[in-house]
N, CA, C and O atoms as a GROMACS GRO file, in nm:
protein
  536
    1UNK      N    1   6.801  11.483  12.389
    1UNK     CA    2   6.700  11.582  12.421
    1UNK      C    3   6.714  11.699  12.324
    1UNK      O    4   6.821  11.753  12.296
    2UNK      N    5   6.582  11.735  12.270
    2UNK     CA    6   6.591  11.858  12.139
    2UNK      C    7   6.575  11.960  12.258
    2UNK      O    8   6.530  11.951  12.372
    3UNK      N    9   6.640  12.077  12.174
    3UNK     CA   10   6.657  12.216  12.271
    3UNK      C   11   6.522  12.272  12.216
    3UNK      O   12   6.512  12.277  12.094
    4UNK      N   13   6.433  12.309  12.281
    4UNK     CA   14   6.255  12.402  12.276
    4UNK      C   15   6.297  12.551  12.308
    4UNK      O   16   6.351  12.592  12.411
    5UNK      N   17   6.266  12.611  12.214
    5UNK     CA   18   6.276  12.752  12.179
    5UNK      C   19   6.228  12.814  12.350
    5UNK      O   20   6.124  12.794  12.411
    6UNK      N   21   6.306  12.863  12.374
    6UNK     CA   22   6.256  12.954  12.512
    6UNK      C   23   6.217  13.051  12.502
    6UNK      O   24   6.291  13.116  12.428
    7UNK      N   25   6.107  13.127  12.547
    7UNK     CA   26   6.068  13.270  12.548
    7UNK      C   27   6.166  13.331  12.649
    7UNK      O   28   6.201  13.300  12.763
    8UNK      N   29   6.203  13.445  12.550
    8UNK     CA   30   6.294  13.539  12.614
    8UNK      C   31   6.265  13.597  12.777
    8UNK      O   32   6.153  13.610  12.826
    9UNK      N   33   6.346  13.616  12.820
    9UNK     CA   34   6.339  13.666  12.958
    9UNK      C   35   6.441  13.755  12.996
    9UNK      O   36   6.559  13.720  12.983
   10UNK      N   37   6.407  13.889  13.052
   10UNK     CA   38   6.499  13.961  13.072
   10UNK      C   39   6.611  13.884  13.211
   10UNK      O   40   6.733  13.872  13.221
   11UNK      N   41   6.513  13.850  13.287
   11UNK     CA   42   6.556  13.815  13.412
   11UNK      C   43   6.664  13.669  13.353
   11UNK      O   44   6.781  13.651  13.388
   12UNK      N   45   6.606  13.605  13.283
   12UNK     CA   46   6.708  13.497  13.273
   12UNK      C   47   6.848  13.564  13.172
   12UNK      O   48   6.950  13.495  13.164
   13UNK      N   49   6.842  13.660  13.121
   13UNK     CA   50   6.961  13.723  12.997
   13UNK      C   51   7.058  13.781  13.166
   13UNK      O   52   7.176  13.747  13.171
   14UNK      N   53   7.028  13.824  13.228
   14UNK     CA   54   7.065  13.884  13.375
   14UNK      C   55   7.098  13.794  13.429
   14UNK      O   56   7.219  13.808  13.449
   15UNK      N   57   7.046  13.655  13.489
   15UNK     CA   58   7.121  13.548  13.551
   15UNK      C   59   7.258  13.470  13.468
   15UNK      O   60   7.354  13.419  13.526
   16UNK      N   61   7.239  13.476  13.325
   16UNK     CA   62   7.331  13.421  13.187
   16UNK      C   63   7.454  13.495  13.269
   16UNK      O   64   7.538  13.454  13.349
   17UNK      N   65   7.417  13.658  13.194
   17UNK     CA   66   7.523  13.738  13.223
   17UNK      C   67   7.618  13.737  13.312
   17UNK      O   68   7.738  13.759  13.301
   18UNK      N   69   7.522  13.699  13.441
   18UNK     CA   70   7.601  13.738  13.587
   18UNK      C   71   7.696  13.596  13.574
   18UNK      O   72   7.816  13.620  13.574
   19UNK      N   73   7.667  13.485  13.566
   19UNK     CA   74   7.701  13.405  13.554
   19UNK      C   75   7.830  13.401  13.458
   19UNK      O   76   7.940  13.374  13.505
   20UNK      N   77   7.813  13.429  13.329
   20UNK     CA   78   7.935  13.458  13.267
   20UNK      C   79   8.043  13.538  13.261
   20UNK      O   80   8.132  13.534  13.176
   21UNK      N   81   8.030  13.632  13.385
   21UNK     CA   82   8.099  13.721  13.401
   21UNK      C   83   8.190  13.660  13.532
   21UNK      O   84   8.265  13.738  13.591
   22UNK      N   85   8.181  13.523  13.577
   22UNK     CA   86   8.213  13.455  13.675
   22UNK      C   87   8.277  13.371  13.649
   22UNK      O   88   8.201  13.276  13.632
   23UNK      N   89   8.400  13.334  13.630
   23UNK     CA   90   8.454  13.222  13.616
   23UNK      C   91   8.505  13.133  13.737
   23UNK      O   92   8.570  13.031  13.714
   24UNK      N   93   8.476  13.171  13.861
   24UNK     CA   94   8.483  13.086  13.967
   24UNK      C   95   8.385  12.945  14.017
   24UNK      O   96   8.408  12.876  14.116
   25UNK      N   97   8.248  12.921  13.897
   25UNK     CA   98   8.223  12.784  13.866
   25UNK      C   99   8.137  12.782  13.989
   25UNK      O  100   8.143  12.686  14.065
   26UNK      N  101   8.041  12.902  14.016
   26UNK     CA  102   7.946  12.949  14.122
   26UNK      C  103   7.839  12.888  14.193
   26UNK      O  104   7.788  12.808  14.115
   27UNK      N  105   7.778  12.887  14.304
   27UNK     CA  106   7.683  12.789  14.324
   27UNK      C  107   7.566  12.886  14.358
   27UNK      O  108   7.568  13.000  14.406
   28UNK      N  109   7.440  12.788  14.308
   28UNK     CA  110   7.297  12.920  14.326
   28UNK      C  111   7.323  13.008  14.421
   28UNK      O  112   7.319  13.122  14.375
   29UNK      N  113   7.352  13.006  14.554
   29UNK     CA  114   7.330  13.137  14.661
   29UNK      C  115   7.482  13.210  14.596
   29UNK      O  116   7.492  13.326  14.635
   30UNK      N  117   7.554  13.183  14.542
   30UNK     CA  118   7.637  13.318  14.516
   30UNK      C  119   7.595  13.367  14.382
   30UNK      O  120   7.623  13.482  14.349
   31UNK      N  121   7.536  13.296  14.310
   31UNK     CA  122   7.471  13.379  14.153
   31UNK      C  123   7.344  13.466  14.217
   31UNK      O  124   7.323  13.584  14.187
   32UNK      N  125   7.281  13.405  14.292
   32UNK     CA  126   7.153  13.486  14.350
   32UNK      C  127   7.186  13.594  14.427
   32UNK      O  128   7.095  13.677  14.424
   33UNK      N  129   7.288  13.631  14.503
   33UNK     CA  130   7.341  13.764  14.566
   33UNK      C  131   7.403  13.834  14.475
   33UNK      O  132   7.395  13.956  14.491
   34UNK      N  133   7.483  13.783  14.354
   34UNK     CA  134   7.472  13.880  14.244
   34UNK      C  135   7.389  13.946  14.176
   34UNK      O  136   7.393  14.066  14.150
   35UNK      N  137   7.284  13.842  14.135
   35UNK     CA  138   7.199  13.912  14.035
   35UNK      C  139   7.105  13.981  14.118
   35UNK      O  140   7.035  14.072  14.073
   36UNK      N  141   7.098  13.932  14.266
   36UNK     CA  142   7.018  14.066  14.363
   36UNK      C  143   7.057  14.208  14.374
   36UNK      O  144   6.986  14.301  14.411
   37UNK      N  145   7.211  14.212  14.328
   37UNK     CA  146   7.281  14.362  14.288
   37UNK      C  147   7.193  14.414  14.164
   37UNK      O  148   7.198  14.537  14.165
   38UNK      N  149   7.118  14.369  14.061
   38UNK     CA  150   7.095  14.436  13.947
   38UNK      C  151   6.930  14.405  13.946
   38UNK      O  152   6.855  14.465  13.869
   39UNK      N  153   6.882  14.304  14.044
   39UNK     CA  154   6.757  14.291  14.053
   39UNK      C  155   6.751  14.277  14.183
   39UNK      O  156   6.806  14.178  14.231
   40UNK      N  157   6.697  14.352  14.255
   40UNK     CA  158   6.662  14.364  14.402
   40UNK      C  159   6.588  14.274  14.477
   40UNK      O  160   6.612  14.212  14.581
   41UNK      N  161   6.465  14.281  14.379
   41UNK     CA  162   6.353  14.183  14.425
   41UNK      C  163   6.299  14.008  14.369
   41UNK      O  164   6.206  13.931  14.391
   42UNK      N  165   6.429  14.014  14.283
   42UNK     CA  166   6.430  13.886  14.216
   42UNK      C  167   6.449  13.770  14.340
   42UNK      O  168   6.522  13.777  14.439
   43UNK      N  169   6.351  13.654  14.297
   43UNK     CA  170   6.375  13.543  14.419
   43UNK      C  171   6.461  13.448  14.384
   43UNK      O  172   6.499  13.442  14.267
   44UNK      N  173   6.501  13.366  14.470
   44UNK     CA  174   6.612  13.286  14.474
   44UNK      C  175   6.577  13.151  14.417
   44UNK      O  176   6.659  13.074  14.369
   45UNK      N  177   6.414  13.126  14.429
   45UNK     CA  178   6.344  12.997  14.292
   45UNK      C  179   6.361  13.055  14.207
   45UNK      O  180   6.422  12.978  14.134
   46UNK      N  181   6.345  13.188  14.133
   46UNK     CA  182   6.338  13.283  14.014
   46UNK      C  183   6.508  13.224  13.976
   46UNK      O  184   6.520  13.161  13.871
   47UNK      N  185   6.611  13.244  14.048
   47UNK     CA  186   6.776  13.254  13.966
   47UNK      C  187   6.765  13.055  14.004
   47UNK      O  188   6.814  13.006  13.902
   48UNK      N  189   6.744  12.995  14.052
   48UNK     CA  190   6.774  12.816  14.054
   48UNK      C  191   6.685  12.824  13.930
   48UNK      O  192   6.740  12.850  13.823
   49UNK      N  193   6.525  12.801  13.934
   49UNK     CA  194   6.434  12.783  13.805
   49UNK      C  195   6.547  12.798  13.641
   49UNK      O  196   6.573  12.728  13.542
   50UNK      N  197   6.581  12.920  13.691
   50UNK     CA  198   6.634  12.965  13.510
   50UNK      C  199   6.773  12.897  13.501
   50UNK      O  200   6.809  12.857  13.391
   51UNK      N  201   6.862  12.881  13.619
   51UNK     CA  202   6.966  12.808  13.620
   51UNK      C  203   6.950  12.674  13.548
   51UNK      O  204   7.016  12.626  13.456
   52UNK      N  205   6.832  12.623  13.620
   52UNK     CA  206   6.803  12.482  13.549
   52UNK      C  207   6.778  12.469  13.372
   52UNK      O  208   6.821  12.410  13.274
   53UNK      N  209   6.688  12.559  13.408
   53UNK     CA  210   6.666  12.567  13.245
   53UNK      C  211   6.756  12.599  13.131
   53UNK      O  212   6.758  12.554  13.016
   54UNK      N  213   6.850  12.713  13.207
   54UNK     CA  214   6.936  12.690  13.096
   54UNK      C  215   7.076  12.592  13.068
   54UNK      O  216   7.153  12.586  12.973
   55UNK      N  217   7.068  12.520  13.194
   55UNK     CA  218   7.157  12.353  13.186
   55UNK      C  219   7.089  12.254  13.103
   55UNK      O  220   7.136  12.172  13.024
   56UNK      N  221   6.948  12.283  13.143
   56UNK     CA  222   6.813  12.120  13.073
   56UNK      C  223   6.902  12.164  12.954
   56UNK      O  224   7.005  12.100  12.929
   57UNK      N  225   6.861  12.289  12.866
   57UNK     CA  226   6.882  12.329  12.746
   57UNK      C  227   7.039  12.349  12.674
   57UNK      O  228   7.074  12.388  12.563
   58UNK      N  229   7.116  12.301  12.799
   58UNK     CA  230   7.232  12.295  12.702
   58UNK      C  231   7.329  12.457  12.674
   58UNK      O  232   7.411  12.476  12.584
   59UNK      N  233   7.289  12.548  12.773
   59UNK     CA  234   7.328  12.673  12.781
   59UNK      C  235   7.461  12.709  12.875
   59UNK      O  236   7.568  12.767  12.857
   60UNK      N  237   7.404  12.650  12.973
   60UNK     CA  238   7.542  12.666  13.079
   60UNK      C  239   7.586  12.498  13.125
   60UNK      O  240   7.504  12.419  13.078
   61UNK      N  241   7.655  12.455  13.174
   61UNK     CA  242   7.678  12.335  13.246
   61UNK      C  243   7.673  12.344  13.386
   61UNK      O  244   7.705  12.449  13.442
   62UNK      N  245   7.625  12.221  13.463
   62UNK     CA  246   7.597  12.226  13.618
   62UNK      C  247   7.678  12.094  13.655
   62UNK      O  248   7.656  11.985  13.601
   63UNK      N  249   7.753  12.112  13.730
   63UNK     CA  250   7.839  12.075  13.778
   63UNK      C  251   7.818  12.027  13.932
   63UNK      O  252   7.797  12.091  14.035
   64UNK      N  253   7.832  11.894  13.908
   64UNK     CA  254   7.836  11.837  14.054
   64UNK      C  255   7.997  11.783  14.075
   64UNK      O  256   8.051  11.697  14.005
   65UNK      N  257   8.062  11.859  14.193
   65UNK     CA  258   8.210  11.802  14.243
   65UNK      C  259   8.199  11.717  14.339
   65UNK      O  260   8.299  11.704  14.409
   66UNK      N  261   8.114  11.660  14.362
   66UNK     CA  262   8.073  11.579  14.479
   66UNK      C  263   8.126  11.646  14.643
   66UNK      O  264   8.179  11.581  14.733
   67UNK      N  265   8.094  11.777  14.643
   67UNK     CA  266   8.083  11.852  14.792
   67UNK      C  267   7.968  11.875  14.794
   67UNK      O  268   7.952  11.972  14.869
   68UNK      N  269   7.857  11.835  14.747
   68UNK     CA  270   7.739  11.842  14.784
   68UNK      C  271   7.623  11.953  14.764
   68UNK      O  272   7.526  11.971  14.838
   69UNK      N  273   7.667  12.042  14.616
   69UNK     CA  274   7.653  12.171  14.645
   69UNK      C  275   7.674  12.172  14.478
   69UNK      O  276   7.782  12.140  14.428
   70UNK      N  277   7.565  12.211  14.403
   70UNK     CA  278   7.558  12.218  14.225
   70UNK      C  279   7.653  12.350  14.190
   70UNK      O  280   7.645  12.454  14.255
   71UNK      N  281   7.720  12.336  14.111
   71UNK     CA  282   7.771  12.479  14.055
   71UNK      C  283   7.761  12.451  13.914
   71UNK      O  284   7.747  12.350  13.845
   72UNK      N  285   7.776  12.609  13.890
   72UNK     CA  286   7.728  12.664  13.731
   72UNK      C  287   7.831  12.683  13.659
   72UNK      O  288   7.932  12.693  13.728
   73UNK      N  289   7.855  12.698  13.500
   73UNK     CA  290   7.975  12.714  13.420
   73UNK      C  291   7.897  12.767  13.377
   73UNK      O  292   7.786  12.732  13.415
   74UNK      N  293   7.903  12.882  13.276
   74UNK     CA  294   7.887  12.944  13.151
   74UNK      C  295   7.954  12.874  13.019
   74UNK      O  296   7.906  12.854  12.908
   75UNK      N  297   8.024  12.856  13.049
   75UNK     CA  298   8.197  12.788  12.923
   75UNK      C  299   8.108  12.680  12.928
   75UNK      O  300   8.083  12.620  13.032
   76UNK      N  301   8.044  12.644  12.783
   76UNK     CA  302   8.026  12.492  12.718
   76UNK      C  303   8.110  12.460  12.676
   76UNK      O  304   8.121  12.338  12.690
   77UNK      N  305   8.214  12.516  12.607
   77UNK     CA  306   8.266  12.425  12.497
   77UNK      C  307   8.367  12.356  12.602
   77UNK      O  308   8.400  12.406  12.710
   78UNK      N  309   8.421  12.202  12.539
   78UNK     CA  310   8.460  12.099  12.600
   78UNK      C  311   8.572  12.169  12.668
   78UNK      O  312   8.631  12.254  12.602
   79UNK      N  313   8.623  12.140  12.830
   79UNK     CA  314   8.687  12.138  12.881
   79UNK      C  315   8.652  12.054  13.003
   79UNK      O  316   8.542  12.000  13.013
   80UNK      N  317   8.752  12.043  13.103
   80UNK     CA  318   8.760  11.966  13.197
   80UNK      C  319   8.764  12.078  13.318
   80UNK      O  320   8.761  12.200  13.302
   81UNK      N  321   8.770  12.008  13.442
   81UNK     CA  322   8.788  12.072  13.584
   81UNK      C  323   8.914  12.041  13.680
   81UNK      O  324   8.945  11.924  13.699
   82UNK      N  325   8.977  12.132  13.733
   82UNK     CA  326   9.059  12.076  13.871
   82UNK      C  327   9.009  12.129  13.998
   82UNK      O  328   9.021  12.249  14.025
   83UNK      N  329   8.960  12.053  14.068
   83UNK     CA  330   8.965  12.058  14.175
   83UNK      C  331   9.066  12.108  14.280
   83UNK      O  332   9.165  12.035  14.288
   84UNK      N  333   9.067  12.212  14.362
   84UNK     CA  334   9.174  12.262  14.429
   84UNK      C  335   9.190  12.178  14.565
   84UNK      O  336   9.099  12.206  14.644
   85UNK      N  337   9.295  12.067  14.622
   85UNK     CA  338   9.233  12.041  14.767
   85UNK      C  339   9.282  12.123  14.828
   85UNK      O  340   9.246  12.105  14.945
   86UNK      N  341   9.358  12.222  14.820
   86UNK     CA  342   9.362  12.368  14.926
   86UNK      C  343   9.266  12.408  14.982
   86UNK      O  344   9.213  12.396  15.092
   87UNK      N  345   9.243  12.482  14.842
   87UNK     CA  346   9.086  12.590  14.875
   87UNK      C  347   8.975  12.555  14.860
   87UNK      O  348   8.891  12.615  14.927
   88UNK      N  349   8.944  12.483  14.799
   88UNK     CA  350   8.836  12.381  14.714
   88UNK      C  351   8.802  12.483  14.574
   88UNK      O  352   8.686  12.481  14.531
   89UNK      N  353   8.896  12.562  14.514
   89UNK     CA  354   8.835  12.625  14.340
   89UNK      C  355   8.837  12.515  14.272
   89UNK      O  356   8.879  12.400  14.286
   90UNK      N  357   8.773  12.590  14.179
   90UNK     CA  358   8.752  12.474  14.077
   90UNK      C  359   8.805  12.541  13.956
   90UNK      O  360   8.727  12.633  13.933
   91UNK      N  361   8.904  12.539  13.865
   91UNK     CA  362   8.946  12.545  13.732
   91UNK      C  363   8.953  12.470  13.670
   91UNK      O  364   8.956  12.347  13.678
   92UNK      N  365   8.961  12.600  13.536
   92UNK     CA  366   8.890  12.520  13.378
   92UNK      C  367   9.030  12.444  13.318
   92UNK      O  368   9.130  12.514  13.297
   93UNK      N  369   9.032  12.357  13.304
   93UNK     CA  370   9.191  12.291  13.228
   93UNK      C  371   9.131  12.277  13.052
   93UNK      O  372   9.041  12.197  13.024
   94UNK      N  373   9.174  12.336  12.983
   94UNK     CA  374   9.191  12.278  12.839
   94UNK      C  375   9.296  12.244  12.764
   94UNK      O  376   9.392  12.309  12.721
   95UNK      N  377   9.249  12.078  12.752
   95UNK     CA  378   9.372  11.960  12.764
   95UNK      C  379   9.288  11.950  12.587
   95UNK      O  380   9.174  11.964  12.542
   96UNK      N  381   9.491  11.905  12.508
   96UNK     CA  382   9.448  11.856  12.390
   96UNK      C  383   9.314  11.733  12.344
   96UNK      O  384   9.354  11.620  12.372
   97UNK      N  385   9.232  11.733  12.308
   97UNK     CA  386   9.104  11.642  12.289
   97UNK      C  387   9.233  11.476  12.204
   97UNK      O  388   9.208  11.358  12.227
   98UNK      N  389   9.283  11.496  12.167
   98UNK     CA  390   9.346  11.426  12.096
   98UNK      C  391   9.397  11.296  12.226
   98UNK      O  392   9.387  11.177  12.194
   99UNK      N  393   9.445  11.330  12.356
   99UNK     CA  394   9.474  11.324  12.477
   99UNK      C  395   9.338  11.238  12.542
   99UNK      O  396   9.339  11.118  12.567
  100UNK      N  397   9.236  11.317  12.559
  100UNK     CA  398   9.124  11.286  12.614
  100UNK      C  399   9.059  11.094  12.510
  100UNK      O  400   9.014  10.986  12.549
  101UNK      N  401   9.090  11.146  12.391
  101UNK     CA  402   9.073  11.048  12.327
  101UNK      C  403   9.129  10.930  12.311
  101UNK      O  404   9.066  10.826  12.298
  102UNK      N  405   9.229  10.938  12.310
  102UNK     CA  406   9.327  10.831  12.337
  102UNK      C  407   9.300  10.727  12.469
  102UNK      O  408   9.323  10.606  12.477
  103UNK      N  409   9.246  10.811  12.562
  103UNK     CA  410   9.229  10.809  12.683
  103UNK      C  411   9.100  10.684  12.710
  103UNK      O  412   9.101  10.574  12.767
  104UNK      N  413   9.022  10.742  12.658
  104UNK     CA  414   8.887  10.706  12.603
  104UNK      C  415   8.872  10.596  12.505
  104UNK      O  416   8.769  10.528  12.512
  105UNK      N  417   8.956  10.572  12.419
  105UNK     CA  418   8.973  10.422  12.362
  105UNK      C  419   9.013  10.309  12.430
  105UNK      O  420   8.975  10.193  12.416
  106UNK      N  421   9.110  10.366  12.520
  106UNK     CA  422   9.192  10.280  12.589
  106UNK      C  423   9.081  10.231  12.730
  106UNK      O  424   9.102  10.126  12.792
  107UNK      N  425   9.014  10.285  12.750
  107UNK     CA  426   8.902  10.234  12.876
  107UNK      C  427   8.782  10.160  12.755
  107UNK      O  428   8.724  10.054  12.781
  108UNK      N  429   8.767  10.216  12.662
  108UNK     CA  430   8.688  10.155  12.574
  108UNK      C  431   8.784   9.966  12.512
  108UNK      O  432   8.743   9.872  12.444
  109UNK      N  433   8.854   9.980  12.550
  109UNK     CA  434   8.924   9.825  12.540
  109UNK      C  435   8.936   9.751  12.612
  109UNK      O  436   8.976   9.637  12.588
  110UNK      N  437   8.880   9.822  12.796
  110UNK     CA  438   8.915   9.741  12.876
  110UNK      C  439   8.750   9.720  12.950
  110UNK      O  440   8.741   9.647  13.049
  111UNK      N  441   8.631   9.787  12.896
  111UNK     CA  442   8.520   9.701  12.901
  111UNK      C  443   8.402   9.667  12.779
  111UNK      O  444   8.420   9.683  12.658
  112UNK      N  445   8.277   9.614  12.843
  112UNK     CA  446   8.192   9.581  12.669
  112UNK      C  447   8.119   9.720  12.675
  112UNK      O  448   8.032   9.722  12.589
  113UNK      N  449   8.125   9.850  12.755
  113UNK     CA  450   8.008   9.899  12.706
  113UNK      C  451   8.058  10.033  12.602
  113UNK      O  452   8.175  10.067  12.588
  114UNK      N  453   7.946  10.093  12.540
  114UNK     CA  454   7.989  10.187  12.420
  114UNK      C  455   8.004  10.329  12.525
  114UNK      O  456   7.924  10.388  12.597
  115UNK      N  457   8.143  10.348  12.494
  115UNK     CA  458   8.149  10.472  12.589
  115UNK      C  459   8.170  10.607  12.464
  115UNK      O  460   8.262  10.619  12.383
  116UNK      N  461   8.063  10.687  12.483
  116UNK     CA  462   8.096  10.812  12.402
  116UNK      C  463   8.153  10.906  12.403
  116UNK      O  464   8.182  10.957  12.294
  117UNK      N  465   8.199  10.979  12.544
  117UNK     CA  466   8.256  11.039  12.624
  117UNK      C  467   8.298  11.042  12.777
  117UNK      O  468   8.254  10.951  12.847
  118UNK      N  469   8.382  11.143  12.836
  118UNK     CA  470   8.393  11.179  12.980
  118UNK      C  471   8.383  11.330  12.990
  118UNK      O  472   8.414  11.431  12.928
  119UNK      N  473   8.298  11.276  13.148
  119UNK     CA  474   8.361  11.435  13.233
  119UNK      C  475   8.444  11.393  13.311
  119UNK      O  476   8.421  11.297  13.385
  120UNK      N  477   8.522  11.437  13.310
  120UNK     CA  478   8.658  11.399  13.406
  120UNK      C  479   8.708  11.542  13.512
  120UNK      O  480   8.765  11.630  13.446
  121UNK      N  481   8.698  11.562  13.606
  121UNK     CA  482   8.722  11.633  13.716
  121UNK      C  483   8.851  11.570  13.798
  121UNK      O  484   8.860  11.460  13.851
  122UNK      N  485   8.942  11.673  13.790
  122UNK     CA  486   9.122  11.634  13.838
  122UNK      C  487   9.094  11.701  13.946
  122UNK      O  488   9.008  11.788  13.952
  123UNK      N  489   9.183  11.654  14.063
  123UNK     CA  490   9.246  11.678  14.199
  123UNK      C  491   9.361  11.680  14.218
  123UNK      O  492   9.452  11.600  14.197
  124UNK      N  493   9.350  11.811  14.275
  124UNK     CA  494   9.558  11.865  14.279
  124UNK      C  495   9.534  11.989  14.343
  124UNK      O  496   9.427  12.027  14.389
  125UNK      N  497   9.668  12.063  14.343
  125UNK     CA  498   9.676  12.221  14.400
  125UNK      C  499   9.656  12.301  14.274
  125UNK      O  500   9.714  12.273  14.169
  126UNK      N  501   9.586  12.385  14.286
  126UNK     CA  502   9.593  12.531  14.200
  126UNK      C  503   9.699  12.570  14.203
  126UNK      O  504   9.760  12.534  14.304
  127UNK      N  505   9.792  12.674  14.087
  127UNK     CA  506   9.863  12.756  14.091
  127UNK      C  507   9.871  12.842  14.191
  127UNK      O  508   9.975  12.851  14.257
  128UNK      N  509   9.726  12.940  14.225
  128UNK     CA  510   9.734  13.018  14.382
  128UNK      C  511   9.809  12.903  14.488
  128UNK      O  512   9.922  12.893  14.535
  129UNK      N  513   9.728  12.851  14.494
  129UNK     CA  514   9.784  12.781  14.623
  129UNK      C  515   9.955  12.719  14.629
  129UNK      O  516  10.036  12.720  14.722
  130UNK      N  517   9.962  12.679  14.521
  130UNK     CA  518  10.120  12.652  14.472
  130UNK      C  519  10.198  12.778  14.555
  130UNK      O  520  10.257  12.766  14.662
  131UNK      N  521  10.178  12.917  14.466
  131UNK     CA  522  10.254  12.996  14.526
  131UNK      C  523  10.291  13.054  14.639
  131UNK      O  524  10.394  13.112  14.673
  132UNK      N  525  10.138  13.019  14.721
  132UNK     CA  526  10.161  13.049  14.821
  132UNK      C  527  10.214  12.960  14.930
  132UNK      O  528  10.232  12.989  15.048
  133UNK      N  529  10.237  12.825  14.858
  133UNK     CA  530  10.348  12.743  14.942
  133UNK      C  531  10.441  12.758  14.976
  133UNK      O  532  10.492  12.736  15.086
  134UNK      N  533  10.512  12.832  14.810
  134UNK     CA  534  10.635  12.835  14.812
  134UNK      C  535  10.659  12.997  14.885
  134UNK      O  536  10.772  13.040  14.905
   0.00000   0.00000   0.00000
């Protein structure tokens, strides 16, 4: 899919923002009670609509963890996810690509189809939650 020049939008530079200023990997009703702090009367199709658009386009990533419930990244560049089963967060892991690849040949040997990549989403404890075990 080619990326189509978007007409600027203040309101969508405001949903970007809020969003990138979030690294907790957010789902529409908590980006939409943010950006209702800086836009009052902005609607909640208004922050999903531009959400979408800027995933179609390759701007933010949308993230399905399979709880049933889309969340947003800002962070394109390649990384992976852990899943917290504590709390349910979600953190960013950046694992050597060298790793991922290796990884990725080796499933590429064990069927016929052309695999180009993964998203791969890990399950484990967070560090928070670690500590607060111990």
């Amino acid at each position: 899919m080619s990326k189509v020049k978007m007409r600027y939008s203040k309101q969508r530079e405001i949903i970007y923002e809020v969003l990138k200023n979030d690294t907790s990997h957010p789902n529409v009703d908590s980006i939409y009670m943010n950006v209702k702090k800086v836009i009052p009367d902005i609607s909640l199709g208004t922050v999903y609509r531009n959400l979408n658009l800027l995933a179609d386009q390759k701007e933010i990533l949308r993230l399905d963890i399979g709880d049933g419930v889309v969340h947003f990244d800002a962070r394109i560049s390649p990384h992976y996810h852990l899943i917290c089963d504590e709390c349910g967060g979600i953190k960013d892991l950046f694992l050597d690509e060298s790793l991922i690849s290796t990884f990725i040949d080796k499933v590429q040997g064990e069927c016929d189809e052309q695999i180009h990549n993964a998203d791969i989403i890990f399950h484990g404890t967070c560090q928070n939650c670690l500590k607060k075990k111990s």
